[in-house]
N, C-alpha and C positions, 0 to 999 in steps of 0.2 A: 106373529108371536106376541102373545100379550106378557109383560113383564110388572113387576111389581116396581113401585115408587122407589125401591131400596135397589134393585136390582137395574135398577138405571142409573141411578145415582155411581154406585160402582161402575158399572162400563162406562160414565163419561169418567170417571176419577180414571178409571184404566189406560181410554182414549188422551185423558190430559196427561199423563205422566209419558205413556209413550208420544205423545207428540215432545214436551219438553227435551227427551231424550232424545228423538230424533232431531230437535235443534242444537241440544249440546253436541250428539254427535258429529254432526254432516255440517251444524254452522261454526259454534261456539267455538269446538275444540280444534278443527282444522284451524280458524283464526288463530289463534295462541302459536301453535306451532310455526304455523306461517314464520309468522312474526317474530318469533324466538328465531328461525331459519334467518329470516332478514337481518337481524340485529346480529347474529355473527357472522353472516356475509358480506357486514355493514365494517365490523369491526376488524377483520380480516381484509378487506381493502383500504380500510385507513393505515393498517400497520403497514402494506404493501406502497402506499401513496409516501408515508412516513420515510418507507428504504430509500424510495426513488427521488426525496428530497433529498438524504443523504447521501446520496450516490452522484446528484447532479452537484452538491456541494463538492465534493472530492473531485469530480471530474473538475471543474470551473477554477479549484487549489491545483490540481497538476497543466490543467493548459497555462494558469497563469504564471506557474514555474517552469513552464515550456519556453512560455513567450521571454520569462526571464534567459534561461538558459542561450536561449537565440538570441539576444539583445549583448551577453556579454562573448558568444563566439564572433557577432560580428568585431565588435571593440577587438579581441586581438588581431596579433600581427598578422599580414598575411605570408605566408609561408609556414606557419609555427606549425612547430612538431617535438612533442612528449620528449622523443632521444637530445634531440637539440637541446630544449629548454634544460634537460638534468644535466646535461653536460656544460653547460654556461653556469649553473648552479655550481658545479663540483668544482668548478674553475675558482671563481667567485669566495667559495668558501672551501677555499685550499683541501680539498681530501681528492684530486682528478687521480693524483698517483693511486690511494687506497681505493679506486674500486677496481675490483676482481672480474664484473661479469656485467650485461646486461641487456637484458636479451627482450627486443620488443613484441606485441603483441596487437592484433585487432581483433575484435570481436565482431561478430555478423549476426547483429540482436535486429527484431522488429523494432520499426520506429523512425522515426526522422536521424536520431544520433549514432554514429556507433560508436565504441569504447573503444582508446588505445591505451593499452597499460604495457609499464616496463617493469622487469623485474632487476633492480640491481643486487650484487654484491658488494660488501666491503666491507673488505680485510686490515687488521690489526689499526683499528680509527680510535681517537680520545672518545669519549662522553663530551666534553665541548665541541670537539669538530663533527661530532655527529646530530649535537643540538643543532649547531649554527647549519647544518646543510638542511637539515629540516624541517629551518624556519624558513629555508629559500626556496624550496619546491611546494610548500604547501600553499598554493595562492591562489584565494577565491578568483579572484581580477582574471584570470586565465583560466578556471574552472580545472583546474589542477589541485589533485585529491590524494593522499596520500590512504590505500585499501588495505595494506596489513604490513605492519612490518614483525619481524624476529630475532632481538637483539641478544647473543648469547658472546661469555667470555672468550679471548683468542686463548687457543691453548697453548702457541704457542709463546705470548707477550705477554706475559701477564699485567694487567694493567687497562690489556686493550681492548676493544669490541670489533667481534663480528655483528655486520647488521644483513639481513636479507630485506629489502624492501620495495611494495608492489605501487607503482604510481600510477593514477587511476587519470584520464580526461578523456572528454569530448570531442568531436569532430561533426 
């Protein structure tokens, strides 16, 4: 096929445009994506690397409050026990007569510790006899925790309080 000088011209301009496009296609633009692909695959495992730094922090706070926690059960006595301890308290800070109830508890949680908590009573008590007994059982030194208490009027003494309160430790 014999073609004219113009007619050649345009099929290489034809041939050059589709080849450029066949490079934008199949090289240039795949690149970009890639790379847009990488760059949040990138940025997505940093946020992931991020968690597990803070996650190894939090774990490294709680074993070192572990290792706390085991450092101050060893220091107590041995024998100690939550009922003992409130009732040396009660004695201590004169209210043994006003309590009504109290009734112990364990707990069977995963873990190395388990909770023993008492629930006491007491009936028709001052606001000072019930401060001063609740400065005697709250004692870090023994990991003795004072978890809710609920102070309402005696209806019968006016004057007096009922208290329901949950004493929380370790073993």
């Amino acid at each position: 096929m014999k073609l004219a000088k113009r007619e050649k011209y345009l099929i290489s301009l034809a041939a050059c445009c589709i080849a450029i496009f066949l490079v934008f296609q199949f090289l240039i633009f795949p690149f970009f994506e890639n790379r847009t692909r990488i760059q949040k695959g990138l940025k997505a495992k940093e946020k992931g690397l991020e968690e597990i730094v803070r996650l190894r922090a939090e774990f490294q706070a709680y074993q070192k409050g572990s290792q706390g926690i085991q450092q101050t059960l060893s220091r107590r006595k041995k024998g100690f026990t939550l009922f003992s301890f409130l009732e040396k308290a009660a004695g201590e800070a004169q209210v043994k007569a006003r309590i009504k109830s109290m009734k112990p508890s364990v707990s069977s949680g995963k873990g190395p510790y388990k909770e023993s908590m008492v629930e006491m009573r007491l009936e028709a008590i001052t606001l000072e006899e019930l401060v001063g007994y609740l400065y005697r059982i709250e004692s870090p030194g023994d990991l003795v925790n004072i978890k809710r208490i609920s102070i309402s009027g005696n209806k019968k003494e006016p004057g007096y309080l009922d208290a329901i309160i949950q004493v929380l430790t370790f073993q």
